[in-house]
C-alpha positions as CSV (number, residue, x, y, z in Angstrom):
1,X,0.0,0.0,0.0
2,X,1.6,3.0,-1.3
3,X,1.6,6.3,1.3
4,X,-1.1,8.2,0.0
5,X,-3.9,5.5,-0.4
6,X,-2.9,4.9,3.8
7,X,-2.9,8.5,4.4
8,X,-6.2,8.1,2.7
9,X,-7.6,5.2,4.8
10,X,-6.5,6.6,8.3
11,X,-8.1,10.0,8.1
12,X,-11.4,8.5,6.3
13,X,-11.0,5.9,10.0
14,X,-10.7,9.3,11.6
15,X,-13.9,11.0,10.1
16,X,-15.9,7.8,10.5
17,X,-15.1,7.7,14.4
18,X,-15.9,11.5,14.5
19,X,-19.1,11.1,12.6
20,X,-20.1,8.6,14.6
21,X,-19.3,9.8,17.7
22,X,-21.2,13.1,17.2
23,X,-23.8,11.4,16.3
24,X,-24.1,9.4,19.6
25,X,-23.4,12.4,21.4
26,X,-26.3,14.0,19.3
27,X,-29.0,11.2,19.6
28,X,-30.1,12.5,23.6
29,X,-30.4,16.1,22.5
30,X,-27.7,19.0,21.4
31,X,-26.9,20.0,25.0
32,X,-23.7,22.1,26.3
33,X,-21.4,19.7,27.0
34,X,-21.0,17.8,23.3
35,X,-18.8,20.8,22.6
36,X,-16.1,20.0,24.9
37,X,-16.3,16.4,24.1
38,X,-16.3,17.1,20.1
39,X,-13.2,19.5,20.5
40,X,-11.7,16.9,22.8
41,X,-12.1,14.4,20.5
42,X,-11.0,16.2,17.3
43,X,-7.5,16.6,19.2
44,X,-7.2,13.1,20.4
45,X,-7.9,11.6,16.8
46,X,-5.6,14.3,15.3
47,X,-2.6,13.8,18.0
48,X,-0.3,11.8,15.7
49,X,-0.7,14.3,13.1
50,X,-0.2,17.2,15.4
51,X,2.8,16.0,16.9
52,X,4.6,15.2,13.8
53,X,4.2,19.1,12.4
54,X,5.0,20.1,16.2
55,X,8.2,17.9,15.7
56,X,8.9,19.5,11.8
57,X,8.5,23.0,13.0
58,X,10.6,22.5,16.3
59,X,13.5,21.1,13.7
60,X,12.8,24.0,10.7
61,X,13.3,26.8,13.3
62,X,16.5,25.0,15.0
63,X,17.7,24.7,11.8
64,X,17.2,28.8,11.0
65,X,19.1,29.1,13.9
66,X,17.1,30.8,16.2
67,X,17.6,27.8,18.9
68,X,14.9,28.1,22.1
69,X,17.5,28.3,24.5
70,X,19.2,31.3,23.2
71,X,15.6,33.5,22.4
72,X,15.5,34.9,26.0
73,X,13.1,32.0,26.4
74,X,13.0,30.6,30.2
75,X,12.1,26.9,30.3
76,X,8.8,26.1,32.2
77,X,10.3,23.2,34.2
């Protein structure tokens, strides 16, 4: 299976659990809290693809030079 057609297959999986999901969430009624719960879903099904542009734009900007540790930037550990 060549990279697109998995690309492909994993973020149609992705929409079909969203759909889904929703749509559980939507069968009692649209109340407050499914907005949380969508959002919070969204991210969780869109980590991996998050994390890898995270990743790409931590290594473009280190590779500008503009390294974290010399931008006047204290650490938050």
């Amino acid at each position: 299976m060549n990279t697109k057609r998995h690309r492909f297959l994993i973020n149609l999986n992705r929409a079909l659990i969203f759909v889904l999901t929703l749509l559980g969430l939507l069968m009692d009624g649209i109340q407050l809290a499914d907005v949380p719960c969508s959002i919070a879903l969204l991210v969780w099904l869109w980590l991996p693809l998050c994390t890898r542009m995270e990743e790409k734009l931590m290594r473009w900007v280190g590779s500008k030079g503009g390294h974290i540790e010399s931008a006047n930037v204290t650490p938050l550990v």
